[in-house]
TORKOL-567115 format. One record per residue (C-alpha): chain; x, y, z. Coordinates in steps of 0.05 Angstrom, whole numbers, plus 5000, padded with zeros to 4 digits. Example, Ala and Ser with C-alpha at 12.3 -4.5 7.8 and 13.67 -1.06 7.14 Angstrom:
<rs>
A|5246|4910|5156 $
A|5273|4979|5143 $
</rs>
This chain:
<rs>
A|0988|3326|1483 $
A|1021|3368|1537 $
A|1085|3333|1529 $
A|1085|3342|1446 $
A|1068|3424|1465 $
A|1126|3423|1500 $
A|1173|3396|1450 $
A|1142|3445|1400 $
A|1156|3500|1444 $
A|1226|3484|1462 $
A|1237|3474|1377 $
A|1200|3539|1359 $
A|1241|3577|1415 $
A|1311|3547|1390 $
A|1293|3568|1321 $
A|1284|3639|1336 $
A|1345|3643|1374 $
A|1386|3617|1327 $
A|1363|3682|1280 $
A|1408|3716|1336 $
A|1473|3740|1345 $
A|1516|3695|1299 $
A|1493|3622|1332 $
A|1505|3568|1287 $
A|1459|3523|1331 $
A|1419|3520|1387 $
A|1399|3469|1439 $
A|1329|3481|1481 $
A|1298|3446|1544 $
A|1264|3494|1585 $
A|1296|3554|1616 $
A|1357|3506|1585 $
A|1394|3544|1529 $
A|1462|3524|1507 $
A|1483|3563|1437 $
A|1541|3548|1385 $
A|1570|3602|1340 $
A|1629|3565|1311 $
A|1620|3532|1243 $
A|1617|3457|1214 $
A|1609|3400|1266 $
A|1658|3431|1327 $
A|1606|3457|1371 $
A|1571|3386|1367 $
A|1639|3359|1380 $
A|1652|3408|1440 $
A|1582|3388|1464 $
A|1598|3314|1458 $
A|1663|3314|1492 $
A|1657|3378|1549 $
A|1587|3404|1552 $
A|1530|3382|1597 $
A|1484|3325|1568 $
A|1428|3350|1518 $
A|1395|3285|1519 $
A|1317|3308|1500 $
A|1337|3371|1479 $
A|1304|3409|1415 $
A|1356|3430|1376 $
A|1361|3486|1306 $
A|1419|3477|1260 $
A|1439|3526|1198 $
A|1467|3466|1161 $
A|1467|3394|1179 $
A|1496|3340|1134 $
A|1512|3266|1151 $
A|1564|3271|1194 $
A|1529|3334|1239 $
A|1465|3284|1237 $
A|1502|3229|1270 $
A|1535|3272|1327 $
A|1460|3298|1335 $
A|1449|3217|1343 $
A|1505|3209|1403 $
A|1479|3272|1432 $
A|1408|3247|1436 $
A|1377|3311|1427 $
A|1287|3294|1420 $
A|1277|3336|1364 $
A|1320|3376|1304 $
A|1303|3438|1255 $
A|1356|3450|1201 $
A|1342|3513|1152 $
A|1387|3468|1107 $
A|1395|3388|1107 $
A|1429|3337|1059 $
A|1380|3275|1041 $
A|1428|3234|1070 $
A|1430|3264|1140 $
A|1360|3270|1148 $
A|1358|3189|1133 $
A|1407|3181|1192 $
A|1354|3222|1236 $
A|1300|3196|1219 $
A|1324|3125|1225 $
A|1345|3139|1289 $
A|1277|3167|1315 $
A|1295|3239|1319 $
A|1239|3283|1295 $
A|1259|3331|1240 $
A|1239|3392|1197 $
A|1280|3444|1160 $
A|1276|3500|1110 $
A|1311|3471|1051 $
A|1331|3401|1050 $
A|1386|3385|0987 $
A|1420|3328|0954 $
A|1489|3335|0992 $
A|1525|3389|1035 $
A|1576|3438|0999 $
A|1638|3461|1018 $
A|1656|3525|1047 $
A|1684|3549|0976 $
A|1627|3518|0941 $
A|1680|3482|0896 $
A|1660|3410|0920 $
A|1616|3379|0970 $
A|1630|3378|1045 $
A|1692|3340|1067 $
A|1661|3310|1126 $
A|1595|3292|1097 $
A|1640|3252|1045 $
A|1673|3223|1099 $
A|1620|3187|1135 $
A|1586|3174|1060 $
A|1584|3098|1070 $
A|1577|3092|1150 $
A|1514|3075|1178 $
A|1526|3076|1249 $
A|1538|3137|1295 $
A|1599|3103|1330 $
A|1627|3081|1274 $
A|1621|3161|1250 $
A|1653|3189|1307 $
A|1727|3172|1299 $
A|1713|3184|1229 $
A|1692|3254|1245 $
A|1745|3265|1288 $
A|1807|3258|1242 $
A|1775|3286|1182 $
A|1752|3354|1219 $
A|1829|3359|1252 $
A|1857|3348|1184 $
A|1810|3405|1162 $
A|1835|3447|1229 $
A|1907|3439|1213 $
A|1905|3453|1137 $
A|1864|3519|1156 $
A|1921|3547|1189 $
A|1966|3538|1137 $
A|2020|3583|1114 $
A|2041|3566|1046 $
A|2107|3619|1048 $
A|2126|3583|1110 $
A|2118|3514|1086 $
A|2171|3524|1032 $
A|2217|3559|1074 $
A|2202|3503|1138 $
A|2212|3450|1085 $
A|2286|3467|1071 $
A|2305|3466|1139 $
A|2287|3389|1146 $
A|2318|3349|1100 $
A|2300|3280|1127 $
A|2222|3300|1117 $
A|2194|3307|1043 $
A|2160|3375|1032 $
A|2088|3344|1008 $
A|2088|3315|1078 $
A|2096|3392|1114 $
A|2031|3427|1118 $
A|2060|3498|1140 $
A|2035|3520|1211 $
A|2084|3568|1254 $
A|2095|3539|1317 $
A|2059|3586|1369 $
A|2001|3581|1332 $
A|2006|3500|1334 $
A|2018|3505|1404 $
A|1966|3543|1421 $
A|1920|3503|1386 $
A|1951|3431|1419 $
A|1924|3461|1491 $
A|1861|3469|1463 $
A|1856|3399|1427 $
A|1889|3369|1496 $
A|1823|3381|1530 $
A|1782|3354|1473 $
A|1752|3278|1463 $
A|1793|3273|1401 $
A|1866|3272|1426 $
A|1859|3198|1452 $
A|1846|3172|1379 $
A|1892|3221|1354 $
A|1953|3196|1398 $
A|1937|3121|1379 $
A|1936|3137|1309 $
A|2015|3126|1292 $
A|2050|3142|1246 $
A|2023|3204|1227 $
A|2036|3227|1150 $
A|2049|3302|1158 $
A|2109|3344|1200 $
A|2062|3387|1244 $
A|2015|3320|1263 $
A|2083|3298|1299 $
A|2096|3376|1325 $
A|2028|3366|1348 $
A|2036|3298|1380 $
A|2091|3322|1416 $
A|2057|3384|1447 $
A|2000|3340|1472 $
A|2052|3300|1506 $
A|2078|3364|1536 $
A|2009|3378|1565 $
A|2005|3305|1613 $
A|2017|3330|1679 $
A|2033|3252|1707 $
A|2105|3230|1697 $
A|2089|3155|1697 $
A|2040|3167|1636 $
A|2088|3227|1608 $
A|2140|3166|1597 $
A|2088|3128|1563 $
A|2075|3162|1520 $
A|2146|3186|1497 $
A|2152|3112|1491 $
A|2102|3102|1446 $
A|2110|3164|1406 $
A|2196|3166|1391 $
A|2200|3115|1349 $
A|2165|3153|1301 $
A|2198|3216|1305 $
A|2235|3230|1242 $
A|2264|3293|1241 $
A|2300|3336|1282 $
A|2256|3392|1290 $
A|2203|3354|1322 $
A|2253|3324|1368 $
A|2277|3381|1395 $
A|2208|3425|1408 $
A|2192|3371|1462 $
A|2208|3387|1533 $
A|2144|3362|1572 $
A|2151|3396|1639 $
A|2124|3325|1680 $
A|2198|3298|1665 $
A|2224|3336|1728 $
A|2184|3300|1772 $
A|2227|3241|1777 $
A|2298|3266|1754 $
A|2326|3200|1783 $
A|2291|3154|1735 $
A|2296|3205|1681 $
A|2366|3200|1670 $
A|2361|3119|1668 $
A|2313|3129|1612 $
A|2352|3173|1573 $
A|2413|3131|1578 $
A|2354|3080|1555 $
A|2349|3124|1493 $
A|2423|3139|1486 $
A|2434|3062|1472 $
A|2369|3053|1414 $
A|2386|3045|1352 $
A|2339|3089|1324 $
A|2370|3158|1310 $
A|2317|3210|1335 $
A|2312|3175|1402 $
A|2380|3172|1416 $
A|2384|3244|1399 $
A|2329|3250|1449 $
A|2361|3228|1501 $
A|2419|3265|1492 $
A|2368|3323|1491 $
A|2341|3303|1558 $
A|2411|3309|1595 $
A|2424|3380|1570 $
A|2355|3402|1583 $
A|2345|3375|1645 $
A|2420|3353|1681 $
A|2460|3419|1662 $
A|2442|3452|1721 $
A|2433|3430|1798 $
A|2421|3352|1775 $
A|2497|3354|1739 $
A|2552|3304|1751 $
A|2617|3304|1713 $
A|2597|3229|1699 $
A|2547|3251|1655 $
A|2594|3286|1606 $
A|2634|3222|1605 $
A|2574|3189|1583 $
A|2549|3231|1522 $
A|2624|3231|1497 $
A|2617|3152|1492 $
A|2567|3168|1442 $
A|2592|3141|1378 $
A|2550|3137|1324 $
A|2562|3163|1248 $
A|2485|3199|1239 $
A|2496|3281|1230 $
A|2434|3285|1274 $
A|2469|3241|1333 $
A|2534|3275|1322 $
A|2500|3347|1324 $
A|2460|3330|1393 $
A|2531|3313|1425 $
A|2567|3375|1398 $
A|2507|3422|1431 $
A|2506|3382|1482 $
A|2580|3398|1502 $
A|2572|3471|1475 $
A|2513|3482|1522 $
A|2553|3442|1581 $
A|2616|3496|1568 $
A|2570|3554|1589 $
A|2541|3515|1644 $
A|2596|3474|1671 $
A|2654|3504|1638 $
A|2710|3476|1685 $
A|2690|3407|1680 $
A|2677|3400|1602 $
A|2737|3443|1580 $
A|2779|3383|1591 $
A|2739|3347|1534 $
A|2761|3392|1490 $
A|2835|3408|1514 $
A|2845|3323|1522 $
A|2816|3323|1449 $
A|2762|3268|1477 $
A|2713|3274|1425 $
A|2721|3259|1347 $
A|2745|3308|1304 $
A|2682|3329|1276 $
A|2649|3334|1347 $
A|2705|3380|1370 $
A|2702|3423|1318 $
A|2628|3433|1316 $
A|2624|3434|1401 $
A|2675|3502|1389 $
A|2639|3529|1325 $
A|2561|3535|1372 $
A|2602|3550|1436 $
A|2643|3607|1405 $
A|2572|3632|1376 $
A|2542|3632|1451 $
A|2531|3694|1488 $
A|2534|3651|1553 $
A|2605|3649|1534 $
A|2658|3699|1549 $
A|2709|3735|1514 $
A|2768|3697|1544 $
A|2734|3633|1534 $
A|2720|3645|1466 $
A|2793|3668|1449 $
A|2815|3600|1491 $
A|2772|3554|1458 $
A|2793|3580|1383 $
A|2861|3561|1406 $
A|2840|3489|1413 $
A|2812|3479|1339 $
</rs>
């Protein structure tokens, strides 16, 4: 009897705080509060993955539907009050021996417009099983994310720029604000099943792949997962917005694995790994080798050929003594040279005399 008090305590006392200040939900054990104010199924997903265990917790929810009912499940929480609950998710609840009540209990969860019912709910509408739920959960809620931060004006004007990508697979997110969000998502349990989850459909789930790669602070597992990621990459956009900072922290085997790259036959990766030597061997790492190396680059694909002529435009305001040679020897193929003096002419690492000099050699 004492023990059931206590539960009803814990319940009545996370009910009235979830009247407060904006929570969404509220977890209760004791002088034990933890409170959510974000909406849908993240704060049970931030509780899953970060928080501290709520296992025999009593727990108040605004909404719960299915797929909140089976992360209440995996977070073992005693006992749950929802002032609103689908049928179904009060049948995954009660099956799995949590106690429930609630205000209003309904035949399915809405959406947030009210134009459908809830996209996660309708996700999980034929699972039965909490883990089987999760992962299920996981992608639907970051396809939700992503789309929320669309910018449809963006999207048609990002869509033009890529013409290797077809514009019902780019969602329209500005890159700061993807960015931002991949540091957040980095620390979360779903970037694991996210990463493994290749090929992705849409442009800014590669961007976003890419920026979780940037955020692996080992080099050994940096490389794996470049590996595992660049045969995927399709575009040049997403193959140039990757520049994971672990890379530096073994320059020597770096530079094997790009000339690695250099020799793949798959387009994006060999315009990776011409990416890697001007990112990362223009400066105190540079040998005059090197040039000689991305010159022997000779493959037809615009995206290859473009790589080499930045390549040597960026290596003229670097290293200008040793590249000018390239172009004054004619080394390169027509189209190379030409392009390598168009972007270097439009530096302003370049001077005025080199400018005039390398015009002269068109």
């Amino acid at each position: 009897m004492v023990k059931s008090m206590k539960i009803s305590v814990n319940l009545e006392r996370a009910k009235q705080i979830l009247k407060t200040d904006d929570n969404t939900c509220v977890f209760c054990d004791g002088d034990k509060i933890i409170t959510g104010k974000k909406r849908g199924v993240l704060p049970l997903l931030e509780q899953l993955d970060n928080g501290p265990s709520i296992r025999g917790f009593s727990a108040a929810d605004k909404v719960v539907g299915k797929g909140a009912a089976f992360l209440y499940v995996l977070l073992e929480v005693k006992e749950l009050y929802a002032e609103v609950i689908s049928q179904s998710a009060y049948e995954v609840l009660k099956d799995n021996g949590i106690v429930v009540s609630y205000g209003e209990l309904v035949e399915g969860i809405r959406n947030r417009d009210n134009t459908g019912n809830c996209p996660i709910e309708t996700a999980v509408a034929h699972i039965t099983e909490p883990e089987e739920a999760l992962p299920v959960i996981r992608t639907k809620w970051l396809s939700l994310k992503l789309f929320s931060m669309q910018d449809a004006a963006y999207r048609d004007f990002h869509s033009r720029l890529m013409p290797t990508v077809e514009k019902e697979r780019v969602i329209g997110i500005r890159t700061p604000l993807l960015r931002k969000f991949a540091k957040e998502f980095s620390r979360s349990g779903g970037k694991e099943l996210f990463m493994s989850q290749l090929p992705h459909h849409y442009y800014e789930e590669n961007n976003l792949h890419g920026f979780l790669i940037e955020e692996i602070k080992e080099y050994n597992a940096c490389v794996a997962a470049l590996e595992q990621f660049l045969p995927y990459v399709d575009n040049w956009a997403t193959c140039d917005m990757m520049s994971p900072k672990a890379l530096k922290k073994n320059k020597a085997d770096l530079e094997s694995l790009a000339v690695k790259w250099m020799d793949s036959e798959e387009e994006f990766k060999v315009r990776f790994g011409i990416g890697i030597f001007m990112k990362y061997f223009l400066d105190e790492d540079f040998r005059e080798a090197q040039l000689l190396m991305i010159a022997k680059v000779s493959r037809e694909e615009y995206y290859i050929k473009m790589m080499v002529a930045w390549y040597f435009a960026t290596a003229l305001a670097k290293q200008y003594e040793a590249t000018i040679p390239y172009l004054e020897n004619r080394v390169l193929s027509p189209w190379v040279h030409a392009k390598t003096i168009q972007k270097a002419v439009e530096s302003y690492r370049i001077t005025k005399e080199q400018k005039k000099y390398l015009r002269s050699l068109k």
